[in-house]
C-alpha positions as CSV (number, residue, x, y, z in Angstrom):
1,X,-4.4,6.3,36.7
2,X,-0.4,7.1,35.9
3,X,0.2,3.9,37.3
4,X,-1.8,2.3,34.4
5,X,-0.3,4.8,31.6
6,X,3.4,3.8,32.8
7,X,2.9,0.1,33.1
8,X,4.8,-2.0,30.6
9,X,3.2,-4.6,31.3
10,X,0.1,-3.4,29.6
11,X,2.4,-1.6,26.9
12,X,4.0,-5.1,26.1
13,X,0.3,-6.9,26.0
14,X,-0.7,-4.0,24.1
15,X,2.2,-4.2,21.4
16,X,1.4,-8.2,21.1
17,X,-2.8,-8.4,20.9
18,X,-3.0,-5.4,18.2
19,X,-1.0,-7.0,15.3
20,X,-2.3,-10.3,16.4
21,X,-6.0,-8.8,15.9
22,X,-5.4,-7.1,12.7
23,X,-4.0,-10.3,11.4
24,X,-7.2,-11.8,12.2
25,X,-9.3,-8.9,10.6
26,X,-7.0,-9.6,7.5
27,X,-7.1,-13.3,7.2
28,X,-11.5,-12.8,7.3
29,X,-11.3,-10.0,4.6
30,X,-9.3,-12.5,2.6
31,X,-11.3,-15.2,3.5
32,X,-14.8,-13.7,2.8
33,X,-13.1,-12.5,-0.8
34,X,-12.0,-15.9,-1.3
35,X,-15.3,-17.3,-0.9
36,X,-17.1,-14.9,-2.7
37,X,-14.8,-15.6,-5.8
38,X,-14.3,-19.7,-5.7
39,X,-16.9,-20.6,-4.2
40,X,-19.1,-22.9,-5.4
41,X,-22.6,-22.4,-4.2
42,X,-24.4,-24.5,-7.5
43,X,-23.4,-27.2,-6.9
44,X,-24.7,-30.1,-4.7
45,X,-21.5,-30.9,-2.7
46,X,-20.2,-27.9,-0.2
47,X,-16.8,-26.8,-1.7
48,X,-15.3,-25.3,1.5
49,X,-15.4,-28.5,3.2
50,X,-12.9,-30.1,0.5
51,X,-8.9,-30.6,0.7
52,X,-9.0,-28.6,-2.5
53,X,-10.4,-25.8,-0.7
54,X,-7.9,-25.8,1.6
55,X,-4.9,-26.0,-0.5
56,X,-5.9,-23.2,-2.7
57,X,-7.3,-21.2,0.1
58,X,-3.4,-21.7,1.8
59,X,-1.7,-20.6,-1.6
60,X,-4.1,-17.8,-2.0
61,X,-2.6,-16.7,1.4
62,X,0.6,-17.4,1.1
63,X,0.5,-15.3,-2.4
64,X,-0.7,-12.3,-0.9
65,X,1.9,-12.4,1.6
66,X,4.6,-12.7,-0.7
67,X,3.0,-9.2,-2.7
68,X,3.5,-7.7,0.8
């Protein structure tokens, strides 16, 4: 068990998958918020399937990042 605590191995894995997962809990809380505030469920055509979307959805990121 001191083996496992002293590996750096599993301290280096350890230092890359966290960030990488709370990046990915970020990027769905933005997304869901995104979605919840353009999107367009009235409509007969699906909104989140359009290059529209997409670009907005990438400046939308790209915005919050920069207020980082």
């Amino acid at each position: 068990m001191e083996k496992l605590k002293n590996s750096t191995l599993l301290k280096i894995l350890c230092y890359i998958l966290i960030p990488i997962l709370v990046a990915i809990l970020c990027f769905s809380i933005y997304h869901l918020s995104f979605l919840n505030e353009y999107g367009d469920t009235k409509s007969g055509t699906k909104y989140i399937q359009s290059e529209q979307f997409a670009n907005e959805y990438f400046y939308f990121i790209v915005d919050r990042l920069r207020r980082l």
